[in-house]
N, C-alpha and C positions, 0 to 999 in steps of 0.2 A: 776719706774725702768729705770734708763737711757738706752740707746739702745746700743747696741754689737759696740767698732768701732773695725771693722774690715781693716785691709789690705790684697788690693787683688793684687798682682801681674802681672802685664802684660807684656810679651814681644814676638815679633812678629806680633805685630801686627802694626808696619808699611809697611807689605807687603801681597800677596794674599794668604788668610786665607788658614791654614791648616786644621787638624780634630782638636788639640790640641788647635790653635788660635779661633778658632770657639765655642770652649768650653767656654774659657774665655769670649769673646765677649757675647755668651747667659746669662753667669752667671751675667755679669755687669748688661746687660738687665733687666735682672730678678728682682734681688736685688735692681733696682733702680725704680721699680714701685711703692714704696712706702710701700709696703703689707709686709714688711719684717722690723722687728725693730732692724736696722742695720746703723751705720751711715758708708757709705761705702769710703775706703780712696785707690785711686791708687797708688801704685807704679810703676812707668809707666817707665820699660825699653825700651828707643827707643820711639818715635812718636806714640799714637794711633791714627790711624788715623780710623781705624775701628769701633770708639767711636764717630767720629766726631758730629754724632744727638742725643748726650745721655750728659747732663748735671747734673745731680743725684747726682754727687762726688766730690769727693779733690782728686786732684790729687799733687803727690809728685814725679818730677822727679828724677829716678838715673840716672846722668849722666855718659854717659861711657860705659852703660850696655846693649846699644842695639844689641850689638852680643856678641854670646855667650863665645867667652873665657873676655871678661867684664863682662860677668853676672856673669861666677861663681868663679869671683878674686873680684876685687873691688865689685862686687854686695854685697857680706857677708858685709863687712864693712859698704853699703850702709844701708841696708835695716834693718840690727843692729841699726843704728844713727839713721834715721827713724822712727823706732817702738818705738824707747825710748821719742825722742822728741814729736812724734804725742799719746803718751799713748796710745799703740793700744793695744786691748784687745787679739788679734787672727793676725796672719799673716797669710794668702795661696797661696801658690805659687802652681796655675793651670798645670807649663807646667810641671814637673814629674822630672826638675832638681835638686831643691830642694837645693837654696843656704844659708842655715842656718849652717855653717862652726861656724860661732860664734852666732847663736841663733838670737832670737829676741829682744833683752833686757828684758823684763816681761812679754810677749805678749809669748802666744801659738802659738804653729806651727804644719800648717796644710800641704798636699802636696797631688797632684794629680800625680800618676802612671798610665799613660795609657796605658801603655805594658810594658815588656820587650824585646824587638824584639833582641839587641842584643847578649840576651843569647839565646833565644828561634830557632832565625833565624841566627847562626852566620857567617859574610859574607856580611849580609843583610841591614846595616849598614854604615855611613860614620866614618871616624877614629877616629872624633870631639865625634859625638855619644859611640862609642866604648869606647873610656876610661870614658866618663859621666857613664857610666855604669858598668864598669865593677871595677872600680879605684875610682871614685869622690862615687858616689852611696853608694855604700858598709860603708864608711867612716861617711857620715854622715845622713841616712834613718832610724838610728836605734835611733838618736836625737828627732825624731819629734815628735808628740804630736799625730796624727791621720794620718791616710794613705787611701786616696778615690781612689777606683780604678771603672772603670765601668760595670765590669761584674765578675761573678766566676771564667770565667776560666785564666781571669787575675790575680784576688787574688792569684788561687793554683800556678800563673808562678812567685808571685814574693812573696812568703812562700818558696818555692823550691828554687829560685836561689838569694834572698836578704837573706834569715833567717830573719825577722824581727816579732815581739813578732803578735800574731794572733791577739791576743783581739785592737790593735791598726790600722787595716786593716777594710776597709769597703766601700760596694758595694753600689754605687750612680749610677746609671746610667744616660745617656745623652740621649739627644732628637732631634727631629725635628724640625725646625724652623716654624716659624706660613707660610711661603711660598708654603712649598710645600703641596698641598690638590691640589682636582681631579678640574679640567676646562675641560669647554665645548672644545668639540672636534671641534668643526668650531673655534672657537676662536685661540686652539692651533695652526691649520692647518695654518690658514692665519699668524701667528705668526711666525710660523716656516719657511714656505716661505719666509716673508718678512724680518728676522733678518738674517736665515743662509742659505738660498734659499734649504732648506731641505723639497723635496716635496713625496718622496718617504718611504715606511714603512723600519724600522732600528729596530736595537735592540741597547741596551743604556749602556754603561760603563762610569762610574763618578772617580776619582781618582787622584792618582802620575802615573805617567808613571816608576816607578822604578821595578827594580826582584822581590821586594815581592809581586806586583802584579799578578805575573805570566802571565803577557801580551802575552807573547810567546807562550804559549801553549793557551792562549785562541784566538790567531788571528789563530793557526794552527787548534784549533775547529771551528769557525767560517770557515775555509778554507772547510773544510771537511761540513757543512751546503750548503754551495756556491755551492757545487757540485749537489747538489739535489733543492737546494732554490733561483736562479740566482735573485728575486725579491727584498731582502732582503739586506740594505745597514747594515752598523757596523759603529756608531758615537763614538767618544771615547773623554770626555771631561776631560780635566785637565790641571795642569803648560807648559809653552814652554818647559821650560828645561826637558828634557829625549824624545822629540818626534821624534828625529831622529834616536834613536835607531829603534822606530817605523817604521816609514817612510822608513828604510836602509831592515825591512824585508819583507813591504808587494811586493814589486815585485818577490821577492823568491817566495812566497805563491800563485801569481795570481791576489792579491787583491787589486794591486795599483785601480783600479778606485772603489772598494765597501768599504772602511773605511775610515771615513771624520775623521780630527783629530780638535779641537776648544778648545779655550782657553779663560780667559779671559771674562767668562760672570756673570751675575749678578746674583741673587738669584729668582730671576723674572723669567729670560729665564733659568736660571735651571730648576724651574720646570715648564716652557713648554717641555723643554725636558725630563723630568721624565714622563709626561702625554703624549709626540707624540710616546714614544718606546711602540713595542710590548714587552718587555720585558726588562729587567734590567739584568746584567750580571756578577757576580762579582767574580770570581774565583779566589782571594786572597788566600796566602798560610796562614798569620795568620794576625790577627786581635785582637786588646785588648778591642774593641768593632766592629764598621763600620757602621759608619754615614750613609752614602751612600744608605745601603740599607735599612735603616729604610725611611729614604727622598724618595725610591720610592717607599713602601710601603704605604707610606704617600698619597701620588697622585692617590695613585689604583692600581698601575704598577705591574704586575706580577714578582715576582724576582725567579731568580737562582743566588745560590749562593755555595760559594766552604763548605766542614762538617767539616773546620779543626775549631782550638781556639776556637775564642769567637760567630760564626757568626752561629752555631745551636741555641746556648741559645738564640741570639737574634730574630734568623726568627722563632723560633719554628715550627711549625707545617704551618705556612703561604708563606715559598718557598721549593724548588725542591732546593736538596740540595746534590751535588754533589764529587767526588774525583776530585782534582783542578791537581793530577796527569795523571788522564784518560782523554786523547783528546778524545778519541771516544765516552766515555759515558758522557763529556760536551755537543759531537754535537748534541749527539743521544736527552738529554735533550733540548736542541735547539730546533731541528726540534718537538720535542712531544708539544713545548710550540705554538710555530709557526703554528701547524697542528690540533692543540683541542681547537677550538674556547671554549669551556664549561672550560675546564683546566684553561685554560688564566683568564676566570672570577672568576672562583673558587680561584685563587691563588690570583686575586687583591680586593677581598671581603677577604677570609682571612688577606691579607695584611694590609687593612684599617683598621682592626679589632684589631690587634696585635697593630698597629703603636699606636692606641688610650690609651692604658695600659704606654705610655712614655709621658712624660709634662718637660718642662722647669720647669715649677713650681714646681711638684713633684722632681727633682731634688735639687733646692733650698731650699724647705722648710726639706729634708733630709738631704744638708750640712748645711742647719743653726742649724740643731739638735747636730749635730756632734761638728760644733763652742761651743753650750750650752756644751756640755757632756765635752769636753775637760775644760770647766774651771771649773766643777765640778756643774754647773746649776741644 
């Protein structure tokens, strides 16, 4: 039996990884260790540079497509001409744009939906995203062949606001990268010194700096902790862009010198910083999964996290899980996590626990089920 070629889609990833670009980046991974009887063919919108140490593929550039109003114009045209020329068995497009306007030539079409944030959140969104969503989406989702989303309560947000047939939807979930797992605490300590001269105990936010994070109310929790905890700094790691919104309100709160803001680091010093925080913090208004806090989970790290969307089914029973509306009952969480040495460990055993039930592999070997089933395998 010859092997699946599949076309996998990438774009974004000539710049610093999102949740979305990270998804793709692991599946490339995955699929290119051999263990997968798939001959794997990129369509590679934009530069990957985030592939640079992975040779597994063929790649096929579209040119043109590396930003987004190129992807979803010229990109159909592209990726059409592509599929037909390269016989590709299966097309999938990871980022949940989904430019199959005019199909794949013979080739199945697959699509990853990682939220719907701008129905769910609306506001929440840039204007680019807003019409993909609510205009481009609607138009051609009900085309596709299969629809991977990563959790339940994504499926019911995009049954609700897509209408698309049930039996073509299905729950893959993502993972943690083989990086983050528990390190010696002397190792981190000196680590963290020497990279971001962070020698003091913090609690740890990983993310965007945008309003769906609900930054606001969680620097005003943290404000409300500082009152009772003056020991305890607040590291918040993410892109440049949105950190001066940041920066513009810690002197409101008090907390210009307790919240370091960082950017720009590797997956290495991610998780020293998942393993130097007393806790993980992540009081998001909604989420279609949230990488984040499975990565601290991963490390050992005790998490709090906000009970809205998808982020109960993920921590189940393994974090303290909070209303991302209530400052007071975030801080009050805070300090209970900060103050019960026993809690703390209870929640990073549970958490290593949970994390162990996710695999890149188990993901993979799930979407290559989905590739079989779509061509009637």
């Amino acid at each position: 039996m010859k092997p699946l070629k599949l076309g996998l889609i990438t774009y974004g990833l000539d710049r610093p990884l999102t949740g979305i670009s990270r998804y793709t980046v692991e599946l490339v991974r995955t699929l290119s260790t051999g263990e997968f009887d798939v001959a794997l063919n990129l369509l590679t919108a934009g530069e990957p540079r985030a592939l640079k140490n992975m040779n597994s593929y063929r790649a096929k550039p579209l040119h043109g497509c590396g930003r987004l109003p190129g992807f979803v114009t010229l990109g159909n045209a592209m990726i059409y001409t592509a599929s037909r020329a390269e016989r590709l068995d299966v097309v999938h497009d990871p980022t949940g744009v989904t430019p199959f306007l005019l199909g794949a030539a013979s080739a199945k079409t697959v699509v990853t939906v990682h939220d719907v944030i701008p129905y769910c959140l609306p506001g929440n969104s840039t204007v680019l995203d807003a019409l993909i969503y609510h205009y481009w989406l609607p138009r051609v989702i009900g085309r596709v062949d299969a629809i991977l989303t990563p959790s339940d309560a994504s499926r019911r947000d995009i049954f609700q606001f897509l209408q698309v047939d049930p039996q073509k939807v299905y729950v893959v979930p993502s993972a943690a990268n083989a990086h983050f797992r528990p390190i010696a605490r002397d190792l981190v300590r000196r680590e963290l010194e020497k990279r971001f001269g962070l020698m003091g105990r913090y609690i740890l936010y990983v993310g965007a700096f945008i309003a769906r994070k609900n930054l606001k109310r969680a620097l005003q929790a943290f404000a409300w902790v500082r009152a009772e905890r003056n020991d305890i700094d607040f590291v918040m790691v993410g892109p440049r862009e949105g950190q001066s919104t940041i920066k513009a309100v810690l002197p409101l709160l008090g907390l210009a010198d307790a919240v370091r803001l960082i950017d720009s680091v590797t997956d290495a010093e991610l998780a020293m910083l998942y393993n130097g925080a007393e806790l993980f913090f992540f009081p998001s208004l909604y989420e279609g999964f949230g990488l984040p806090v499975l990565e601290a989970m991963s490390c050992g790290t005790p998490v709090i996290c906000s009970d809205t969307s998808a982020l109960p089914e993920l921590a189940g029973e393994a974090a303290l899980l909070v209303n991302p509306s209530d400052i007071e009952a975030m801080g009050q969480a805070i300090l209970r996590v900060l103050n019960e040495p026993a809690l703390r460990g209870t929640l990073g055993e549970r958490g290593m626990a949970r994390a162990q039930a996710f695999s890149w592999k188990q993901t993979a070997v799930a979407t290559c089920r989905i590739y079989h089933h779509v061509l009637g395998d």
